[in-house]
KEVOFI-208215 format. One line per 8 residues: their letters; for each residue x, y, z negated of N, C-alpha, C. Coordinates in steps of 0.001 Angstrom, whole numbers. Atoms other than C-alpha are relative to their C-alpha. Example, Ala and Ser with C-alpha at 12.3 -4.5 7.8 and 13.67 -1.06 7.14 Angstrom:
<tilums>
as) 890 -1190 0 12300 -4500 -7800 900 1200 0 | -820 -1190 60 13670 -1060 -7140 -770 1090 -730
</tilums>
This chain:
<tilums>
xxxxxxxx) 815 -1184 0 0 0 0 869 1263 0 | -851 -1079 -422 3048 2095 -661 384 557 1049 | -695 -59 -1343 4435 1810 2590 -822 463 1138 | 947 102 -1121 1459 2342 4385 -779 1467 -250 | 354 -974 675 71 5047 2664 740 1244 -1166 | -1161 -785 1296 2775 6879 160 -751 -441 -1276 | -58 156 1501 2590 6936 -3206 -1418 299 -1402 | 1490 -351 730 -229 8981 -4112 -1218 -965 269
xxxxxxxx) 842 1277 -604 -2448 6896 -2307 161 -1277 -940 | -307 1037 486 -1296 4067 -3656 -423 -265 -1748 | 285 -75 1240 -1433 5080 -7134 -1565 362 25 | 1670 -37 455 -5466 6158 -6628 -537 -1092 231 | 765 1050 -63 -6362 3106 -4917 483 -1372 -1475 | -949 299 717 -4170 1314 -7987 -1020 20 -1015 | 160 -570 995 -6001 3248 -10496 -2084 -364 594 | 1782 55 -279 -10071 2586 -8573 8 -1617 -438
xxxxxxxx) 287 1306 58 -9181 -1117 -8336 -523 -91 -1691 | -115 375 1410 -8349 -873 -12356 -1313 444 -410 | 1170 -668 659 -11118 1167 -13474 -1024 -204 293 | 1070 269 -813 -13828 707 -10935 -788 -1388 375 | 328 1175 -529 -13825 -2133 -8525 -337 -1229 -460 | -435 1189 1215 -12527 -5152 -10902 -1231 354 -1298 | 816 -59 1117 -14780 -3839 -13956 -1417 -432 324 | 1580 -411 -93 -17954 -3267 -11926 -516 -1358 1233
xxxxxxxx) 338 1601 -60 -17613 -7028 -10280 5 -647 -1368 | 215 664 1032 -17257 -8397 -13722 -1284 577 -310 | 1020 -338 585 -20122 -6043 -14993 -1353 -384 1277 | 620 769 -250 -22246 -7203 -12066 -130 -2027 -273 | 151 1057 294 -21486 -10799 -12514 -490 -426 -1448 | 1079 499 1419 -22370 -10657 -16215 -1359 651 -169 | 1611 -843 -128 -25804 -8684 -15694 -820 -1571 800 | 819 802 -338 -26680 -11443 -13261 -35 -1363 -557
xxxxxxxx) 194 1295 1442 -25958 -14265 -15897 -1043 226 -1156 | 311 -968 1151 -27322 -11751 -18473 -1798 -341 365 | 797 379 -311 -30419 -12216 -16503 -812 -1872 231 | -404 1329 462 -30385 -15780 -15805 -490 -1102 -1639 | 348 391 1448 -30042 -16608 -19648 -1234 455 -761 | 942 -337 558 -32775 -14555 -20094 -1520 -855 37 | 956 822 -304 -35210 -16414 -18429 114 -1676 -467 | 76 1429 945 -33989 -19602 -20041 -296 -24 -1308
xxxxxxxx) 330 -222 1229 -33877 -18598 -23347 200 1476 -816 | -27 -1588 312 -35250 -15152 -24416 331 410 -1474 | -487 -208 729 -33482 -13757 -27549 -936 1272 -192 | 856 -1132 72 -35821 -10868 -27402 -232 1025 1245 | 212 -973 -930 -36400 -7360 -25643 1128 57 1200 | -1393 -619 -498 -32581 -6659 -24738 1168 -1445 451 | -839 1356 123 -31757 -10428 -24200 1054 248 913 | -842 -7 -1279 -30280 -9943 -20769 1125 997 -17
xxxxxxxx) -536 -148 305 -28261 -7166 -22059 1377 -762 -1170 | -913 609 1002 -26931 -9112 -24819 725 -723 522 | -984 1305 -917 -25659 -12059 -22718 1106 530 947 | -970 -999 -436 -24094 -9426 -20545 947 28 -155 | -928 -47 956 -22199 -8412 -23108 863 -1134 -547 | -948 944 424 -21140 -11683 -24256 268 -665 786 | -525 518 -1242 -20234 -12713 -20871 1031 1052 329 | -1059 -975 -285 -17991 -9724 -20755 1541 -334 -1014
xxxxxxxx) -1630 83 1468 -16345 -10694 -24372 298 -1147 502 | -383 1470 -182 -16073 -14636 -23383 1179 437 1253 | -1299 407 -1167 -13789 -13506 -19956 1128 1391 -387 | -1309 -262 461 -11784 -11185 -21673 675 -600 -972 | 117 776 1433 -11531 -13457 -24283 1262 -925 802 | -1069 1252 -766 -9878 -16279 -21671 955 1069 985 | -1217 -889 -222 -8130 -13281 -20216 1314 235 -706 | -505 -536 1047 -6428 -12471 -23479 1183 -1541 -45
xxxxxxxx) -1044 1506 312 -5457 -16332 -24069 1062 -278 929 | -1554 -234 -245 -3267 -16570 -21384 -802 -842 1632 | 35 350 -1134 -2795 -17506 -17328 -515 -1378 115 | 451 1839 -974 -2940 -21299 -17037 -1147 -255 -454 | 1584 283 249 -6207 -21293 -19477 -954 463 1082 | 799 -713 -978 -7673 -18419 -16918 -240 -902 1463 | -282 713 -1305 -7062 -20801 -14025 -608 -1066 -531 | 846 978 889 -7926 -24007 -16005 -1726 307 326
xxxxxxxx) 1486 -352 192 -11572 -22301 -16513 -601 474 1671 | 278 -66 -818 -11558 -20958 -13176 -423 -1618 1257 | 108 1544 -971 -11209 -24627 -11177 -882 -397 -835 | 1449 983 421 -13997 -26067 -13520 -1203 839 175 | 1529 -1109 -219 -16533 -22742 -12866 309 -461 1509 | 303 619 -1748 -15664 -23973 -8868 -442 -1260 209 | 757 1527 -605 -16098 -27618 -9177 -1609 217 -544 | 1416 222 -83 -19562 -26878 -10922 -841 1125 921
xxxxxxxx) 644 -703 -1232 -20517 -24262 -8228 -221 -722 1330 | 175 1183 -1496 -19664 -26979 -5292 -912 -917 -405 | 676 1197 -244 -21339 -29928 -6957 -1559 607 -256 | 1423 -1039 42 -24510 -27188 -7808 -196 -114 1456 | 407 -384 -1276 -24374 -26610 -3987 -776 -1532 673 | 139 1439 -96 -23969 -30357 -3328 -963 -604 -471 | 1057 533 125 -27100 -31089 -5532 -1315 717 790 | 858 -872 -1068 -29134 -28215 -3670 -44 -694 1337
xxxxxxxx) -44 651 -988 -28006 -29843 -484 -1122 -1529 316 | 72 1459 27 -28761 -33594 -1101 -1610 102 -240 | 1428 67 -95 -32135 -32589 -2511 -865 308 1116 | 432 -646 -1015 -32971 -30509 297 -162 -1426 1505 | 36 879 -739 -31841 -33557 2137 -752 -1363 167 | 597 1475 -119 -34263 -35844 823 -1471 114 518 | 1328 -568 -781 -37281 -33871 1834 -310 -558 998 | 958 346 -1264 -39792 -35246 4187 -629 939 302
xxxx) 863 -1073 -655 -41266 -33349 6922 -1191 -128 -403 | 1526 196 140 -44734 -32780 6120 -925 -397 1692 | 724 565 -960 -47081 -34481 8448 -1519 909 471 | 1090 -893 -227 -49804 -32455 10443 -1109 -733 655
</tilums>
């Protein structure tokens, strides 16, 4: 980015990723869990906030602990996203056409 742009540059886009971009994918991804949990099990008014929130502390939490845990947790949130897809699939695949 230096090279391509100088320095200043570099340092704002540097400084959006940190502050912005990166925060406000985590803070969407825990809103739409936040939601999610809500509808499974409602804790009250502000549930979906709350979960939010503790979807924010749980991945700075495995942030904090250290690289190979962050990775660790990452490859088991992918294998249950593929075999999620994989049961979506298979069901989808057992469907019979309806008959007219």
């Amino acid at each position: 980015m230096t090279r391509a742009f100088g320095k200043r540059l570099a340092f704002l886009f540097a400084w959006a990723r940190m502050s912005v971009i990166q925060t406000g994918s985590i803070a969407l991804l825990s809103f739409i869990i936040g939601d999610y949990m809500a509808q499974i099990y409602s804790i009250g008014e502000l549930s979906s906030v709350i979960y939010a929130g503790l979807v924010v502390v749980l991945l700075t939490t495995i942030n904090i602990v250290g690289v190979s845990f962050g990775t660790g947790v990452q490859r088991f949130l992918i294998i249950l996203e593929v075999l999620g897809i994989l049961i979506v699939l298979g069901a989808a695949s057992s469907l019979r056409p309806m008959k007219q």
